[in-house]
Structures are given as C-alpha cells and as structure tokens.
C-alpha positions as a Markdown table, in Angstrom:
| # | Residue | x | y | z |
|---|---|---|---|---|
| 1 | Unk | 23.3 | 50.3 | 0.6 |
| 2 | Unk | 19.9 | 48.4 | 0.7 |
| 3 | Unk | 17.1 | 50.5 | 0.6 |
| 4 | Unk | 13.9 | 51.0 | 2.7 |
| 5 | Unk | 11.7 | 49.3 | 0.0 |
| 6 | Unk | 14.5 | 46.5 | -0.7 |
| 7 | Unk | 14.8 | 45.6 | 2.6 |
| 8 | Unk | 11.1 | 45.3 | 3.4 |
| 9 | Unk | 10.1 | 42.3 | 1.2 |
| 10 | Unk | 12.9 | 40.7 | 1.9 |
| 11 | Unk | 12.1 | 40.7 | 5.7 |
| 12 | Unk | 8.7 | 39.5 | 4.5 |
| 13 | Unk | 10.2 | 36.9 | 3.2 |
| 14 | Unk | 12.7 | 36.0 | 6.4 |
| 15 | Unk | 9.4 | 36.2 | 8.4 |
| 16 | Unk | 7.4 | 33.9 | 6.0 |
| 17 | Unk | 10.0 | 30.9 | 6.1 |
| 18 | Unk | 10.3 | 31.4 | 10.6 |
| 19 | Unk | 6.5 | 30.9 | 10.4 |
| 20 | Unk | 6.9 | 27.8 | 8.3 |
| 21 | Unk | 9.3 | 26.2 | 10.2 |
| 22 | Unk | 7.6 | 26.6 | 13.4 |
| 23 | Unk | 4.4 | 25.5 | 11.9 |
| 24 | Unk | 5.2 | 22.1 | 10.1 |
| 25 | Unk | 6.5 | 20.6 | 13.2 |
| 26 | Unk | 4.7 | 22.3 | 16.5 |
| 27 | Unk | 4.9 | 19.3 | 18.6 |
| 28 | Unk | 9.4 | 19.3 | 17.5 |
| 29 | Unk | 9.7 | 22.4 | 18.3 |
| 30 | Unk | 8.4 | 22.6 | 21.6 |
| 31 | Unk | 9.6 | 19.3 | 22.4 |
| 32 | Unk | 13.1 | 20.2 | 21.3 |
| 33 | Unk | 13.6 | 16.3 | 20.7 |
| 34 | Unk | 14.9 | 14.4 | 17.4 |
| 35 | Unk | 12.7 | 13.0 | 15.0 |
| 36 | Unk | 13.1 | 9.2 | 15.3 |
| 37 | Unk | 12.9 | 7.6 | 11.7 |
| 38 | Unk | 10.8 | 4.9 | 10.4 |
| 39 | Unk | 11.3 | 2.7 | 7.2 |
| 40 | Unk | 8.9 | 1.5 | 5.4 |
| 41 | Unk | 9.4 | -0.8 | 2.5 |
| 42 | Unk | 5.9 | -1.6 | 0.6 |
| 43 | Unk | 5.4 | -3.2 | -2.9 |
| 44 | Unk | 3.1 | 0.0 | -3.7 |
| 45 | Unk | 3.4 | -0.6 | -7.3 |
| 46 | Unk | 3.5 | -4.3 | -9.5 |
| 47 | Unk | 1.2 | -6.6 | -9.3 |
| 48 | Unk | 1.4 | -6.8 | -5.7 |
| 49 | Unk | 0.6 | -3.5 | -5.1 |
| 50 | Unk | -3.2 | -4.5 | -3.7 |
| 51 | Unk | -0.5 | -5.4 | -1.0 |
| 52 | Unk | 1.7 | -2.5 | -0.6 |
| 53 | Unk | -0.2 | 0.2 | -1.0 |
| 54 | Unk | -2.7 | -0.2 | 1.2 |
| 55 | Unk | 0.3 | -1.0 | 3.8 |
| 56 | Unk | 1.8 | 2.4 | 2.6 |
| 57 | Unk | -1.1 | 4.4 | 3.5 |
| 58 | Unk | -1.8 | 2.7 | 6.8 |
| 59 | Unk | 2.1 | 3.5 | 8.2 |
| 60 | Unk | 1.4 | 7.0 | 7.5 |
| 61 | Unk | -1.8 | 6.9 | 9.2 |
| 62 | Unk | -1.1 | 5.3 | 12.5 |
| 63 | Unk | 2.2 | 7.7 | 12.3 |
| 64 | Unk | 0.2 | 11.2 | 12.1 |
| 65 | Unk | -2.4 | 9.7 | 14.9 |
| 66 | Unk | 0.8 | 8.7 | 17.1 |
| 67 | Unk | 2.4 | 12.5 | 16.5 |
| 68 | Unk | -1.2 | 13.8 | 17.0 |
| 69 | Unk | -0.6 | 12.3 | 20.2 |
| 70 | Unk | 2.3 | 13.2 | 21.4 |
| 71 | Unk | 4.9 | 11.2 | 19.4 |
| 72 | Unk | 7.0 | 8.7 | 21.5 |
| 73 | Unk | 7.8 | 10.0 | 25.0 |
| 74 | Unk | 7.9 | 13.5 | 23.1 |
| 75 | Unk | 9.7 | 12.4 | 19.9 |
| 76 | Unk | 7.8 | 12.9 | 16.5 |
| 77 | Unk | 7.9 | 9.9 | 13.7 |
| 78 | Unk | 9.1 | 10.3 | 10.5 |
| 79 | Unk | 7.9 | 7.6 | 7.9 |
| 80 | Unk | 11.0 | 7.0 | 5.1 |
| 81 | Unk | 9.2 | 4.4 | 2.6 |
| 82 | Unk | 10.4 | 3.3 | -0.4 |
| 83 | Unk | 8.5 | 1.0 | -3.0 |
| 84 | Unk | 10.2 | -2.3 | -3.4 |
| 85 | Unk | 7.6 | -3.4 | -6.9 |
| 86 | Unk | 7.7 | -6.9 | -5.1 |
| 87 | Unk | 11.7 | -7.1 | -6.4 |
| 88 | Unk | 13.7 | -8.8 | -4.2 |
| 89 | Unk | 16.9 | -7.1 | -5.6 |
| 90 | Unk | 14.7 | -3.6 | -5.0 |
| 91 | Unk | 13.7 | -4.7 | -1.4 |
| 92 | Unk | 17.5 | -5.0 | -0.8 |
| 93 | Unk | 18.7 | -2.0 | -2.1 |
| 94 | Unk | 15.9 | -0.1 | 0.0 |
| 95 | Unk | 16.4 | -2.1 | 2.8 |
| 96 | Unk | 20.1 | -1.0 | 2.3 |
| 97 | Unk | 19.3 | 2.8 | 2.0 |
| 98 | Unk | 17.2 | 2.8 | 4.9 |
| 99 | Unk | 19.9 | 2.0 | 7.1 |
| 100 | Unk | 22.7 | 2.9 | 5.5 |
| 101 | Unk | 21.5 | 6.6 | 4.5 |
| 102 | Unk | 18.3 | 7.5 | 6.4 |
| 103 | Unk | 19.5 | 5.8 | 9.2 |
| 104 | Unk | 16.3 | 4.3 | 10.9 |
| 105 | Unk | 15.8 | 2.7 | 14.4 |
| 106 | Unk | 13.3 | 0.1 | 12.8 |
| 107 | Unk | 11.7 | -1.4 | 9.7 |
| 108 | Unk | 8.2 | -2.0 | 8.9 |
| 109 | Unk | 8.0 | -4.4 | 5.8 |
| 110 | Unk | 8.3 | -5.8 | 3.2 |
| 111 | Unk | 4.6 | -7.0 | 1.5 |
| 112 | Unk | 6.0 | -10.4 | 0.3 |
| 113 | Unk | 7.4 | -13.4 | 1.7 |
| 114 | Unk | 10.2 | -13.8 | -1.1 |
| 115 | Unk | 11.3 | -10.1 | -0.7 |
| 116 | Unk | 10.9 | -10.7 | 3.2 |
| 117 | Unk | 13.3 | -13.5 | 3.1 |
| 118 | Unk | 15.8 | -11.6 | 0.6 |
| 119 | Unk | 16.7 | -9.1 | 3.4 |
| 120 | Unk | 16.7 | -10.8 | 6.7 |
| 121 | Unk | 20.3 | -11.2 | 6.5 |
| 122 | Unk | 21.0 | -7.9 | 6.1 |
| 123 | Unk | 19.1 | -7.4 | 9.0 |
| 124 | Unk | 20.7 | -9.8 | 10.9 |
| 125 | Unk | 23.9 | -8.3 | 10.2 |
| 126 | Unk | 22.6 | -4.6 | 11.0 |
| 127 | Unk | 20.4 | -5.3 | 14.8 |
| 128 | Unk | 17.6 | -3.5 | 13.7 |
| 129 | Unk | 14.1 | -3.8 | 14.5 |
| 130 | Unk | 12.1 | -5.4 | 11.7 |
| 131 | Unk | 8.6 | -6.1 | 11.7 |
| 132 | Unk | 7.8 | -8.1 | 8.2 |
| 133 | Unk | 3.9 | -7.7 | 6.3 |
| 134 | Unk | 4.3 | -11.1 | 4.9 |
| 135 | Unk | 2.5 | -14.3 | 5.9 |
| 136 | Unk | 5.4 | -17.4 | 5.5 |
| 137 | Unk | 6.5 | -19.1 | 8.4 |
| 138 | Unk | 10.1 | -19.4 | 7.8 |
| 139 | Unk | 10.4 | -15.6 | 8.8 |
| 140 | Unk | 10.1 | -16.6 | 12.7 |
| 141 | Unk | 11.0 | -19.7 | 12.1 |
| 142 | Unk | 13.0 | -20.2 | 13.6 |
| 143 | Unk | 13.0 | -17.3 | 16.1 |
| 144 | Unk | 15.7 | -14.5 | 15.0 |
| 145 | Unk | 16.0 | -11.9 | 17.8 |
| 146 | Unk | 15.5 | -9.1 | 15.0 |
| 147 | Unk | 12.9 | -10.8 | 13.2 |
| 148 | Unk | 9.0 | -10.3 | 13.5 |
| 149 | Unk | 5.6 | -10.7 | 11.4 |
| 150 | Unk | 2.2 | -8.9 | 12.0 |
| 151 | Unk | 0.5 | -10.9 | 9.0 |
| 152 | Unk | -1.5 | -13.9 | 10.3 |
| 153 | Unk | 0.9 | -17.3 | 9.9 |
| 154 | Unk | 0.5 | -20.2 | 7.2 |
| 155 | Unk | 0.2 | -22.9 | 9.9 |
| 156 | Unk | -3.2 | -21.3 | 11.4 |
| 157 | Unk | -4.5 | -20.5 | 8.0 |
| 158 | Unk | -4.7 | -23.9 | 6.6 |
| 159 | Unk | -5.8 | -25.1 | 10.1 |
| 160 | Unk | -9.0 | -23.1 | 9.7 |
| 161 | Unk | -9.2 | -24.4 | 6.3 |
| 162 | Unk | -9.2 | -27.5 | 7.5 |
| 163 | Unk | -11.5 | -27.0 | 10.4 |
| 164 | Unk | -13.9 | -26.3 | 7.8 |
| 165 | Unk | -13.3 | -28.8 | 5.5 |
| 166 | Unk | -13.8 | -31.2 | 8.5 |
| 167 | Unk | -17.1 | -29.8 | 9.7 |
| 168 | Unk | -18.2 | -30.7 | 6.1 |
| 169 | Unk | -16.9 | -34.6 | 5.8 |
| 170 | Unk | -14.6 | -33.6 | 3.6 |
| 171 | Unk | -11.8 | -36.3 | 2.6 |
| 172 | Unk | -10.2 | -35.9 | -0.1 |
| 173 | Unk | -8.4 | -32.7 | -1.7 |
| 174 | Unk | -6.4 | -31.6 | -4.1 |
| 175 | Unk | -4.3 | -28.2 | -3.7 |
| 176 | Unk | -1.9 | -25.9 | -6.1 |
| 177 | Unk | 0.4 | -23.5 | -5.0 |
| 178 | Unk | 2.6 | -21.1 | -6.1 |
| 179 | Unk | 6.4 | -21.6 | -7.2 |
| 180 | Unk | 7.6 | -19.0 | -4.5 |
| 181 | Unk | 8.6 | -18.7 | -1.1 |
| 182 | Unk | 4.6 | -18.1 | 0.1 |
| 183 | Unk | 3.2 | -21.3 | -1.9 |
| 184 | Unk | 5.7 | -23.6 | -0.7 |
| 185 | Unk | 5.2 | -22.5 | 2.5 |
| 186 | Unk | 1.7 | -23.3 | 2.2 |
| 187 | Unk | 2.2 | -26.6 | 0.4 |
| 188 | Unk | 4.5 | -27.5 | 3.3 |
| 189 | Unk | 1.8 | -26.8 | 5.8 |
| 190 | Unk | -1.1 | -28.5 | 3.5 |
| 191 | Unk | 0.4 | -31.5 | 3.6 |
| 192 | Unk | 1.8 | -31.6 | 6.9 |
| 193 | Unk | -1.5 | -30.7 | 8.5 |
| 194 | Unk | -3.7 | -33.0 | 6.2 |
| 195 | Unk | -3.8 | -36.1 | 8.3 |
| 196 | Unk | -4.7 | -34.6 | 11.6 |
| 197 | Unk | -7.4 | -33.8 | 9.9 |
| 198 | Unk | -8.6 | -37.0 | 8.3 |
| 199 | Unk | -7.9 | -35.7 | 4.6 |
| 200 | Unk | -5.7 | -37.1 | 2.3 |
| 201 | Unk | -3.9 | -34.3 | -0.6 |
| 202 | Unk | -4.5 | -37.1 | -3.5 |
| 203 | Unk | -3.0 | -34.1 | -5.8 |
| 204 | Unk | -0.8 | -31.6 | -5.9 |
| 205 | Unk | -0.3 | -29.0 | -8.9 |
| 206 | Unk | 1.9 | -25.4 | -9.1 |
| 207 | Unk | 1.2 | -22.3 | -11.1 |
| 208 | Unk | 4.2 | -19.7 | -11.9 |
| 209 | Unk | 3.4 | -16.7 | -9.7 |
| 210 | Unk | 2.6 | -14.8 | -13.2 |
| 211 | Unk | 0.9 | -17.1 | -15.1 |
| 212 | Unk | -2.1 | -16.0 | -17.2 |
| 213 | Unk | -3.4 | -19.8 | -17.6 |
| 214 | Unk | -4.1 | -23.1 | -15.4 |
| 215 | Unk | -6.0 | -24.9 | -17.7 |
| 216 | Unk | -3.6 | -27.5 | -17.9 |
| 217 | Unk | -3.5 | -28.3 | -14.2 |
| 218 | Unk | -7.3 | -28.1 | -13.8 |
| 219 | Unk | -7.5 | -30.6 | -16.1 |
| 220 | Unk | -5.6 | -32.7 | -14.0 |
| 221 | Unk | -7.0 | -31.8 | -11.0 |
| 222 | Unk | -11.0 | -32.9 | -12.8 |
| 223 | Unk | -9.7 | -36.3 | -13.6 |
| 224 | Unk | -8.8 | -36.9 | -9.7 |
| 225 | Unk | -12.4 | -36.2 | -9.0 |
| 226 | Unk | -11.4 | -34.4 | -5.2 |
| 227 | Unk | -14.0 | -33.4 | -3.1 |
| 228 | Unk | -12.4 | -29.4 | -3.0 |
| 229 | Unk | -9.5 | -27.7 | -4.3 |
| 230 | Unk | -7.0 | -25.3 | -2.1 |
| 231 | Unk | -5.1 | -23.0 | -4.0 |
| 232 | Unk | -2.5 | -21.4 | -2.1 |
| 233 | Unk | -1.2 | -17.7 | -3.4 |
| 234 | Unk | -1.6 | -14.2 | -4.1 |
| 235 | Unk | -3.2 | -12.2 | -7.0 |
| 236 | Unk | -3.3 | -12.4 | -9.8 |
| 237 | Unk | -3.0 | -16.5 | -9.8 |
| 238 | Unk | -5.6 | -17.1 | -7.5 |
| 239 | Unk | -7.6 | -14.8 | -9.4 |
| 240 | Unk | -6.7 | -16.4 | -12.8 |
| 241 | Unk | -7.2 | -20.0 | -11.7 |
| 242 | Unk | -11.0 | -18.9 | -10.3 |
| 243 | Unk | -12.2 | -17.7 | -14.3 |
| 244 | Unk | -10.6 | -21.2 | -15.5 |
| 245 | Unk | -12.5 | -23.3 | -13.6 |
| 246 | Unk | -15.3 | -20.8 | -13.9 |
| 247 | Unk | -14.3 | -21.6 | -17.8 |
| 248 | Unk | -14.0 | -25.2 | -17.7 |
| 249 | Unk | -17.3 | -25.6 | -15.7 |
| 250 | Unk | -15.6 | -27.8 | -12.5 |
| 251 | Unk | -18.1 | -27.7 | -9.9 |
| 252 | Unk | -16.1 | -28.6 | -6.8 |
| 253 | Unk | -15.6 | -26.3 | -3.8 |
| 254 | Unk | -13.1 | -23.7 | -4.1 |
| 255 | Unk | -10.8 | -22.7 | -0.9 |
| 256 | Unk | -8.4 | -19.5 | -1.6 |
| 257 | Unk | -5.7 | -18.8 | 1.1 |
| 258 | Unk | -5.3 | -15.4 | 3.3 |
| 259 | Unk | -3.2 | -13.8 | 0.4 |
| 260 | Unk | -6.3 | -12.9 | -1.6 |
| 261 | Unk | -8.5 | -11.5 | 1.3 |
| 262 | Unk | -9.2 | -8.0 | -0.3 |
| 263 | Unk | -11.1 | -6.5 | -2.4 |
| 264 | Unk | -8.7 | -6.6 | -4.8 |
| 265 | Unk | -9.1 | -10.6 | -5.6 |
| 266 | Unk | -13.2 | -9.5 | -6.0 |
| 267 | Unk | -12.3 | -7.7 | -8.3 |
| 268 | Unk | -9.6 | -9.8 | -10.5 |
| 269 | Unk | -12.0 | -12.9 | -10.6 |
| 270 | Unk | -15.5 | -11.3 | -11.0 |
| 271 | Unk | -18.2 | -13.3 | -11.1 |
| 272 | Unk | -15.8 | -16.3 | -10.6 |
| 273 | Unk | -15.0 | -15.2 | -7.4 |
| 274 | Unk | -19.0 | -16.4 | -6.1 |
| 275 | Unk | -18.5 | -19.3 | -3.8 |
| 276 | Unk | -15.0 | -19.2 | -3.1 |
| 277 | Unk | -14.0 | -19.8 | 0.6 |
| 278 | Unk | -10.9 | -18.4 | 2.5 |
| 279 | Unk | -9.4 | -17.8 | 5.7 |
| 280 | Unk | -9.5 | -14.0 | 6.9 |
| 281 | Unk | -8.6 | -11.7 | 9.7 |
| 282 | Unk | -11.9 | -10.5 | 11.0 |
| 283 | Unk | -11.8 | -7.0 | 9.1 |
| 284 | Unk | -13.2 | -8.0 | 6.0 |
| 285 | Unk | -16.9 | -9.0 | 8.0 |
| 286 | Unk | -16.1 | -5.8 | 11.2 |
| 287 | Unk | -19.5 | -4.4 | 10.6 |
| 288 | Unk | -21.1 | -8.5 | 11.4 |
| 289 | Unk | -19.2 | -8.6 | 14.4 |
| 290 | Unk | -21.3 | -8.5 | 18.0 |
| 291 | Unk | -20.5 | -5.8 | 19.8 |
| 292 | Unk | -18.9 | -7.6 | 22.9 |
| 293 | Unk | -16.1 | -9.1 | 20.2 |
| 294 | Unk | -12.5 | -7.7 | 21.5 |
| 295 | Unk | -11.5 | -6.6 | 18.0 |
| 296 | Unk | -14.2 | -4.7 | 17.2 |
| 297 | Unk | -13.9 | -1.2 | 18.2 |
| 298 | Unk | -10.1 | -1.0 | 16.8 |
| 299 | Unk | -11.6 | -2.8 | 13.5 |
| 300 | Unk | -14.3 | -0.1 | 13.1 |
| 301 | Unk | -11.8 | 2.7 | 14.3 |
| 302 | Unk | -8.9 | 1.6 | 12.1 |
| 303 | Unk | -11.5 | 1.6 | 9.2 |
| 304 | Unk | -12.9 | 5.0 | 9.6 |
| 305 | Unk | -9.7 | 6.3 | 10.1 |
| 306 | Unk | -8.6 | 5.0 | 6.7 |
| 307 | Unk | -11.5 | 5.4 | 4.5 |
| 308 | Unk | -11.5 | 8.8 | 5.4 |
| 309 | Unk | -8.2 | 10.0 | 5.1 |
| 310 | Unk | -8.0 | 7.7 | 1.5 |
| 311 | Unk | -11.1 | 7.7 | -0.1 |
| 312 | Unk | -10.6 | 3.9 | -1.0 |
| 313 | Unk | -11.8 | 0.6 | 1.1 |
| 314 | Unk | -9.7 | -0.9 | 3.6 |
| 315 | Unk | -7.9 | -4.4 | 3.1 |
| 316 | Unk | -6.7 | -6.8 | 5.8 |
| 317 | Unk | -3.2 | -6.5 | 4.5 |
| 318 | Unk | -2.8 | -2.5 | 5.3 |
| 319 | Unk | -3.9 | -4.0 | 8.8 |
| 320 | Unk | -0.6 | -5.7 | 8.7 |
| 321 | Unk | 1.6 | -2.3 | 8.5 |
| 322 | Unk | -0.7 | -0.2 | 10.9 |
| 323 | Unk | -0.5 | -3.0 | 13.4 |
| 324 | Unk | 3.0 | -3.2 | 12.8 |
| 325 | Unk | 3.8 | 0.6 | 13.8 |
| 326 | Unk | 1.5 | 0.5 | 16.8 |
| 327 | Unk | 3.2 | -2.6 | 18.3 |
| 328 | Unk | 6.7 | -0.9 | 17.4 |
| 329 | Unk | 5.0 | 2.1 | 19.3 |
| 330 | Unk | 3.9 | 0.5 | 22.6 |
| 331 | Unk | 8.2 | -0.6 | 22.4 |
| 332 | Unk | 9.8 | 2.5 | 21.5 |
| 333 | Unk | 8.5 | 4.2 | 24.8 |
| 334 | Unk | 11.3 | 4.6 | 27.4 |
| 335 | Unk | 13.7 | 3.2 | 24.6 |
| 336 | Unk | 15.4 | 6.6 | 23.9 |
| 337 | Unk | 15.5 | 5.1 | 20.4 |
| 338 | Unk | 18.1 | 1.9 | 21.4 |
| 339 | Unk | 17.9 | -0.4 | 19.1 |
| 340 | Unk | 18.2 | -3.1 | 21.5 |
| 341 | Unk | 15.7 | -2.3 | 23.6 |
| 342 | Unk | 13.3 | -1.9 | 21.2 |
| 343 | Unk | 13.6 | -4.7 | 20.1 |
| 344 | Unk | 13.3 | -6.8 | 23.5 |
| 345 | Unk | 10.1 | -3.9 | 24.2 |
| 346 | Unk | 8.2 | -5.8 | 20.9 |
| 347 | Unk | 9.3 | -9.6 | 22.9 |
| 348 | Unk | 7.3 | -7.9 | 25.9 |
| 349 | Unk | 4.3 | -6.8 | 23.9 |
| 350 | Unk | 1.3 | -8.7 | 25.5 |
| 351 | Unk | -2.7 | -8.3 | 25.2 |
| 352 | Unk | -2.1 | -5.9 | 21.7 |
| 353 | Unk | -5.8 | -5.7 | 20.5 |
| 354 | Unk | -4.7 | -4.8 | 16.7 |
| 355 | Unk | -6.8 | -4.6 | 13.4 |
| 356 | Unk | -4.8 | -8.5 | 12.6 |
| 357 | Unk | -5.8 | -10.0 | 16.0 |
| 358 | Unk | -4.9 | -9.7 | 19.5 |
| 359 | Unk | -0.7 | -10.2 | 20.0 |
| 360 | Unk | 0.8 | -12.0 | 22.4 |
| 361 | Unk | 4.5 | -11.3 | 21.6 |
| 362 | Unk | 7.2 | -13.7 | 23.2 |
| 363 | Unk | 11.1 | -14.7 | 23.0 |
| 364 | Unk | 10.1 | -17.7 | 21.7 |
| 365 | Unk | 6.7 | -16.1 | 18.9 |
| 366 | Unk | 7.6 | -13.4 | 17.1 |
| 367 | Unk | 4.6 | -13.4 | 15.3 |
| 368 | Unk | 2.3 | -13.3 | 18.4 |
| 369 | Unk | -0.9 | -14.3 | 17.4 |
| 370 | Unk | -3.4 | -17.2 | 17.9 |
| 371 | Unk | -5.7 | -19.2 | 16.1 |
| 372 | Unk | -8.6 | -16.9 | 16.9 |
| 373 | Unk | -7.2 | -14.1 | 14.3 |
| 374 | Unk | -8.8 | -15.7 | 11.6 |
| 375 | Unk | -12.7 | -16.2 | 10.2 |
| 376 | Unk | -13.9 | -18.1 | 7.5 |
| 377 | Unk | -15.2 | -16.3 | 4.9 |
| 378 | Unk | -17.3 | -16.4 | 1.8 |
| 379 | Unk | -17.5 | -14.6 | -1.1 |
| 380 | Unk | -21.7 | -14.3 | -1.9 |
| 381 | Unk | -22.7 | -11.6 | -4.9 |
| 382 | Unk | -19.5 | -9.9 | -5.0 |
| 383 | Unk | -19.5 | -9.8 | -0.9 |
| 384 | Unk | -17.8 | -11.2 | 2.2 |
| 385 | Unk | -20.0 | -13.4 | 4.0 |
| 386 | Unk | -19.3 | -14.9 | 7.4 |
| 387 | Unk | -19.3 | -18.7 | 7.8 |
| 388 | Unk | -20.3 | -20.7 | 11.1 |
C-alpha cells in the first residue's frame, strides 16, 4: 500500500505536468481545435545560410504573432522546418518527410532556385500548397496550380537594372552568371531584355557557384573595355568576384543582382563592396522611405519585430518567408485546412502590403508582384544608399 508521504509527491508531480499542458498551448485548449502544421524548408546552414536562416527565424515569427492572434479561425500553427544546407537531394528528402510523416497542409520554401526546382514535382504529385523563397522564373513559369514565389522575379530585377543603366547612356555591358538554375535564369533574362533597352551584352562569362577565383574571366571581361559589368548570383561568388576586380584595379561600374541584397554580401566583400549597385526590395533603405510610402509601416514593423526577438539585422530574404506565411494566412481562413482551397484562397490574395512588396496574386501570377517592389540601391562606406 502507498503511503501518505509516497503518495503526496507523486500527486505533486501529476499536478505539475496538468499545469504544463494547459499552459504551453492556452489558445488549443480553449479552442479545442487541431493544430494545423506548417513546413518549412530553409538552407539554415551552408553557404547559403545568409538565406535560410534569416527565413527560419521570420516563419517562426509571423507564426507566434498569428497564434498571439488567435491562430486561423481558432486553429494554432505549428512550424515543422527542416534545414535543406542548399542540397537538392536534402530539400527532397525534407520535402518528403514533411508530407509524408508530419503531414502538413502547406510548404513555405525552399531558399534556392536549384533546390526549388528539385521538389516541384513532388509537389505536383502531392496538391499541396507551396510557396517557394527563391527568385528564378521557371518556378511560375509556367503557372503550376500548386506552385508560388514571394521573392521578387528575375525579369523585374534586371529591368530595374536596366532602367538604370539607361538613365546613365549606358550601351555596352558585359555580364557573368552563375552555372545554376538562378544564373541562367538571369543570363536568360539579361540578354532577352538587353535590346529594349538599347544595350548590347558584348560579353558573357560564368563562375562555378563555389569558386574562390574569377581572375580569369575578369581578364576577359577588361580586354572588351564594357561600359559596366552585371554579375548575376548569390554569395559567396558575387562577393569573390567584387575583391578580384578590387584586386585587379578595373574601374568600371559594378551591378550585383537581388541575390546579394543583405548584409551578408557587405560583409563577404568589404571594402570591395563600395560602389556596387543592385536591385533591392525596399527593406534594405525602410528608415529613408517618406512616410506616405505603402510599405512602410509593415517594413518598420516587420523589422522591429525581428531585431528584437533575434538580436541580429534583418535581410530582404527573411522577408520572403514571413511574407510567405502571412499570404498563406489571409488563405487558410474559412479553409478548414483543405488543401484545395487553400490553395485557390492564395490565387485570390489581392492588395497584400508585405515586407517583399505589395501582392497581387492571380490564376494566371503566382508570384504577384509588380515592378514597384524593387529600389536601386548603393552600397556607400559599408551602407545602403538609395539611388534616384
């Protein structure tokens, strides 16, 4: 028989675990309502983790402020992430667990356009709700029904490149891109777009996505003599080609591409990073913005928020996942967590003010957004500077 003082702690203990379980999930147990499951699937480590981990963080965030709010017509979120290391065979065995196992009603990710592209069949074959982070057009187009994209597209990136190049008299270029999925995406877009624009590409040079030196094709590049150079990529390549021609002394005009627009690429290049010119959403520059600009109160908000809760500076790209959530937010409500009709609720999403730009989701654009997401930037001292 259990005695008095036996049976004491151990209903101390009983006690303890009832008051746990009521208080990790308040809004769940009042509600009485499943938890509806997220995936994420982030490169948060690897050399594209400058991507993935600030996407990591910002799921998480707009998840807790959505629960803090009520959850989804009284259904919490629960974020399932798992890091892909920018592998395309990781990203499809997570992509795999995440619907196989966990059993999600949508996906949120991946960072890269290669690891993107490796799993859209899968998705296809699945119906489930997937918003990508990358940037390449080929992942709406064309239009899948399951397929979307937060991250600003190719084509309006190296249209404000151009616009810019224009404004300047600007005629003749030469660009390098990287041998994936992203550069040739670019490249296809850089030279497709070049004669609207009354340039003409006289060169065009690639770099290995880990390459640690681009002396070679700078060379190549000087003896062209163009009048600017448009690399297209993500760190560290961008970075790397930045200290060569810092190296080699090439004073012509360099443009980077969207996929270095963080911090990150500051501080890979250092001082070669002075002077170079990219495309941006307008989070890098919030704090220049006038006050009557739409994005600006979800910029500065989204940016609080984050710096806060991480103790690190934001990035554009964690824009891309917390964007990404909130859209699959405003679609989830009234869904009951059918797959279906979340996925026509994103095709419906219109006027979305979002840290990325302002979304105008249709059958026909499942990426949503116009040319007005992106600024010109330049990097002065170390900092982002906006250009007219």
């Amino acid at each position: 028989m259990m005695t008095t003082h036996a049976y004491r702690p151990l209903m101390w203990i009983i006690s303890l675990v009832v008051a746990c379980l009521i208080f990790v999930s308040p809004a769940l147990a009042e509600s009485g309502k499943p938890t509806y499951k997220i995936g994420g699937i982030f490169a948060v480590t690897g050399p594209a983790s400058f991507l993935g981990d600030p996407e990591k963080n910002s799921l998480k965030l707009a998840v807790e402020q959505i629960n803090k709010a009520g959850g989804i017509d009284g259904h919490m979120l629960e974020a399932v992430i798992y890091d892909t290391e920018g592998d395309p065979s990781k990203t499809v065995m997570g992509v795999s667990k995440l619907i196989n196992k966990d059993q999600v009603i949508a996906i949120i990710g991946p960072s890269l356009t290669p690891t993107t592209l490796a799993v859209v069949p899968m998705i296809q074959k699945a119906k489930i709700p997937f918003i990508s982070c990358a940037a390449g057009n080929k992942i709406v187009q064309p239009v899948d029904p399951w397929v979307f994209k937060t991250a600003q597209s190719d084509i309006m990136a190296v249209a404000t490149i151009y616009d810019h190049l224009k404004s300047k008299n600007v005629k003749k270029i030469s660009i390098i891109t990287v041998a994936n999925a992203f550069g040739e995406s670019g490249k296809e877009q850089l030279l497709a777009q070049a004669p609207t624009y009354g340039l003409t590409v006289i060169q065009s040079e690639t770099f290995g996505a880990k390459d640690t030196d681009m002396t070679a094709q700078i060379t190549k590049i000087r003896q062209e003599k163009p009048e600017a150079i448009v690399c297209w990529g993500t760190n560290p390549g961008p970075a790397v080609l930045a200290k060569n021609i810092q190296q080699l002394g090439l004073d012509i005009p360099l443009y980077q591409s969207h996929g270095v627009a963080s911090p990150k690429f500051i501080e890979l290049a250092g001082s070669a990073a002075d002077g170079i010119m990219l495309p941006t959403g307008k989070i890098l520059i919030a704090s220049l913005l006038p006050d009557s600009d739409t994005d600006k109160k979800v910029l500065t908000g989204y940016i609080a928020d984050y710096e806060a809760k991480f103790k690190s500076p934001v990035s554009g790209f964690g824009g891309y996942a917390y964007d990404a959530m909130n859209i699959l937010a405003t679609a989830m409500k009234g869904s009951n967590g059918d797959k279906e009709k979340i996925r026509a609720g994103i095709e419906n999403v219109k006027g979305h003010v979002g840290v990325s730009g302002v979304f105008n989701f249709s059958p026909t654009d499942h990426n949503g957004l116009g040319q007005d997401a992106f600024v010109m930037v330049k990097i002065v001292n170390g900092k982002w500077e906006l250009l007219k």
